[in-house]
C-alpha positions in Angstrom: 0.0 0.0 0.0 3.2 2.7 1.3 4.7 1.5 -2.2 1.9 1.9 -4.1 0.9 5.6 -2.3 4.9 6.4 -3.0 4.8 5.5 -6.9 1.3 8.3 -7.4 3.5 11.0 -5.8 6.6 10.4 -7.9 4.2 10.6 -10.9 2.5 13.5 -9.7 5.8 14.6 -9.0 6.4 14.4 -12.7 3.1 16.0 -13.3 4.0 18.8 -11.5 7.5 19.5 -13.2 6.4 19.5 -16.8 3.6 21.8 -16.2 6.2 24.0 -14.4 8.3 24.2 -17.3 6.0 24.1 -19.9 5.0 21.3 -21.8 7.2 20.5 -24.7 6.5 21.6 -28.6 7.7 22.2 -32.0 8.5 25.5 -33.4 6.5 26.6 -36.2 7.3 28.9 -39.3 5.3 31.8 -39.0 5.2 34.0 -43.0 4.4 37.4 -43.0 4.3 38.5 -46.5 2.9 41.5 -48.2 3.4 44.3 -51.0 6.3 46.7 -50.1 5.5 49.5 -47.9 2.2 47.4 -46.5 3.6 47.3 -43.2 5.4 43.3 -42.7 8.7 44.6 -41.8 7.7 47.1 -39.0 5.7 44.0 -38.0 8.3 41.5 -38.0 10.4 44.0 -36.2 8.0 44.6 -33.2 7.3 40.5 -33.1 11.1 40.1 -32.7 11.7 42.4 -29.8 8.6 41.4 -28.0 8.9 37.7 -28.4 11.9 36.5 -27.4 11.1 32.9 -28.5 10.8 33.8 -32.1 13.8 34.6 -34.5 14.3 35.6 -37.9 15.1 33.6 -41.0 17.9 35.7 -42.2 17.8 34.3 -45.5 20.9 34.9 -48.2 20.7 37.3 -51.4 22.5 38.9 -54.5 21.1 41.8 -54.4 23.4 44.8 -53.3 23.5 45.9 -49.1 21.7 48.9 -48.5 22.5 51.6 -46.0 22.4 50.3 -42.5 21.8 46.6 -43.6 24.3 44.3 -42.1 25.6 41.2 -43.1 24.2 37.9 -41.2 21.6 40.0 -39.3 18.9 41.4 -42.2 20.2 39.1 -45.1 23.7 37.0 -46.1 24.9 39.0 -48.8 26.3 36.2 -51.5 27.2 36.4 -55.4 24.7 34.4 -57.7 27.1 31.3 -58.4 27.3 30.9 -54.6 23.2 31.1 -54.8 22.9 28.8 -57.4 25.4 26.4 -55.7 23.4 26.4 -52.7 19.7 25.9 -54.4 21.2 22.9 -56.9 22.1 21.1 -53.5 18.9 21.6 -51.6 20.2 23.7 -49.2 17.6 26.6 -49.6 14.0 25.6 -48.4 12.9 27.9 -50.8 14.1 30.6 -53.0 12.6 33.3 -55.3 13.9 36.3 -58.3 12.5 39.8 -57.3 13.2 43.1 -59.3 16.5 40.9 -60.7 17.6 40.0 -57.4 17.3 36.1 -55.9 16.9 35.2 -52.5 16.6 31.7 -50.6 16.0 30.8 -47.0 18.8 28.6 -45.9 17.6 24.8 -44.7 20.0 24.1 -41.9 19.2 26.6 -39.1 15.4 26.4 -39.7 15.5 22.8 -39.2 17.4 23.5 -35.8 15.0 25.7 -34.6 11.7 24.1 -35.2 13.0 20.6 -33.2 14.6 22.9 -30.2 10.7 24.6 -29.9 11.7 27.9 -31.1 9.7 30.1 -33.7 10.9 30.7 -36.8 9.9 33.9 -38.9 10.0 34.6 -42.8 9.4 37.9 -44.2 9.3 36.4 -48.1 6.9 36.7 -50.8 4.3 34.5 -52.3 6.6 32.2 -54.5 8.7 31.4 -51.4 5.4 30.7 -49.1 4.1 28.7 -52.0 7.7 26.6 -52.2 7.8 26.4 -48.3 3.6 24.8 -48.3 5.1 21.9 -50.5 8.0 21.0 -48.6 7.0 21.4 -45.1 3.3 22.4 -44.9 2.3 21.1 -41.2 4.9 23.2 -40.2 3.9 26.8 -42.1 1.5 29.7 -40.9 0.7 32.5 -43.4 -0.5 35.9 -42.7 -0.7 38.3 -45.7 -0.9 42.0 -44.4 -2.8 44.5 -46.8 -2.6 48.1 -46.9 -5.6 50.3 -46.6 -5.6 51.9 -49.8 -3.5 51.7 -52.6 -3.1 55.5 -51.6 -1.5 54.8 -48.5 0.9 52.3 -49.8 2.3 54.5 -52.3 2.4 57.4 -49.3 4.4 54.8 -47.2 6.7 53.7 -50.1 7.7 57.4 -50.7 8.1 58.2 -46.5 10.9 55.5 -46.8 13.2 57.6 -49.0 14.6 54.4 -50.3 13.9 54.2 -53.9 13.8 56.4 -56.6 9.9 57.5 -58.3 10.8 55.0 -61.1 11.2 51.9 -58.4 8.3 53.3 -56.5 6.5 53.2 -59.8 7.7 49.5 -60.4 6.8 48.4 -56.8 3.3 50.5 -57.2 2.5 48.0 -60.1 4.2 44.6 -58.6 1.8 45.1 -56.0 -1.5 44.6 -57.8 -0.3 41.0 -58.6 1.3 40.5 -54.9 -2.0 41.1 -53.6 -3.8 38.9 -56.1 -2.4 35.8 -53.7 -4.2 36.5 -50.9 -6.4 34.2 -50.8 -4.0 31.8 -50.3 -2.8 32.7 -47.3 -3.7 31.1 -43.5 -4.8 34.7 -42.2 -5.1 38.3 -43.5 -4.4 41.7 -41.8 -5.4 45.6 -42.8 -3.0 47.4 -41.6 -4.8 50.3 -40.9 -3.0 50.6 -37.5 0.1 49.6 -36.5 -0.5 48.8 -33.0 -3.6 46.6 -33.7 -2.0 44.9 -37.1 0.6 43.7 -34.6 -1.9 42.8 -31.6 -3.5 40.3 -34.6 0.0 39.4 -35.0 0.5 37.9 -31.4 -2.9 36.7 -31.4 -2.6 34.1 -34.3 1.0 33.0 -33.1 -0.4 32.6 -29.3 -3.7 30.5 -31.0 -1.4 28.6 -33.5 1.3 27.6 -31.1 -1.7 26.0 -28.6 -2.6 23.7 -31.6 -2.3 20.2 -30.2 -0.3 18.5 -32.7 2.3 21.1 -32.4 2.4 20.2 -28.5 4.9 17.3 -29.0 4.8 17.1 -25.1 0.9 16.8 -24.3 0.9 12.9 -24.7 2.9 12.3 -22.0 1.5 15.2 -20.0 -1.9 13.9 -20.0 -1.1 10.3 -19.5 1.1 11.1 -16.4 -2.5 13.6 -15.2 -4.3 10.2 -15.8 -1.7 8.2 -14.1 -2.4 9.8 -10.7 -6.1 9.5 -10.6 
């Protein structure tokens, strides 16, 4: 009877620790695309400095740095041979040409992320979230942020003081067909505000991380719950 009243504690005991530490899951790829100037950077900026269990998919380019851009932290700055070197081996888990320019998220540290439980965000386009749905689609959550008004975009686009009027003209008519794919996107934000386009934000990554099959722990959680009744 002792031994029998000793065994419920120690799995009680168990009980007790996971829920303390949390019970364990697998990361998830959380996509935030949109036209230029709709807003998915400033997002993906506030996400990163308020969650500290997501980080960014610094994926690898050839298009030229830009002011203030480092390399390793907003992209890895690589020559196309290098690029094509790294796509024709698999080692991109997707890639993608945009105004002459390619860019691919690196495999490796994705992969790492996801199994340690840590969230993994992509600021890419449609072709890349299309090429990331094939190869790994339990793991993938979209959200497709929309301007306003086509008004406000191009406002936002010339606030930047990035690009010249004949690349703000360009990106003013690539946006048309970015915006055509958003139906096939997991959710969809109007940014009309920043502060509420980024509570949505939180919101779907809170709701998508309590999904069960992402909780990789809950089977043993529940069957050491059951265990002690």
């Amino acid at each position: 009877m002792a031994g029998a009243r000793t065994a419920k504690r120690k799995v009680a005991g168990r009980a007790g620790r996971l829920a303390a530490r949390g019970i364990a899951r697998r990361g998830l790829m959380l996509v935030l695309s949109s036209p230029s100037g709709a807003g998915k950077t400033t997002l993906s900026r506030k996400l990163l400095k308020a969650d500290k269990s997501v980080e960014l998919s610094v994926s690898v380019t050839t298009r030229p740095r830009r002011a203030g851009e480092k390399h390793g932290r907003d992209y890895r700055f690589i020559q196309k041979p290098q690029f094509e070197k790294m796509r024709a081996a698999g080692e991109l888990l997707e890639s993608a040409e945009v105004f002459g320019n390619y860019y691919g998220t690196p495999r490796a540290p994705v992969e790492r992320a996801l199994a340690a439980g840590r969230d993994v965000l992509f600021d890419i386009d449609w072709q890349g979230t299309q090429q990331l749905r094939e190869k790994v689609k339990d793991d993938v959550v979209t959200i497709f942020v929309l301007p306003p008004s086509t008004a406000d975009l191009e406002k936002r686009l010339r606030t930047r003081a990035q690009d010249s009027d004949a690349v703000i003209a360009s990106r003013m008519a690539k946006a048309a067909d970015e915006m055509s794919h958003w139906a096939e996107y997991d959710y969809v934000i109007i940014n009309k505000d920043i502060d509420q386009a980024f509570a949505e934000v939180r919101a779907i990554l809170a709701a998508e991380r309590r999904k069960r099959e992402r909780q990789t722990g809950l089977t043993d959680f529940v069957r050491n719950l059951q265990a002690k009744l």
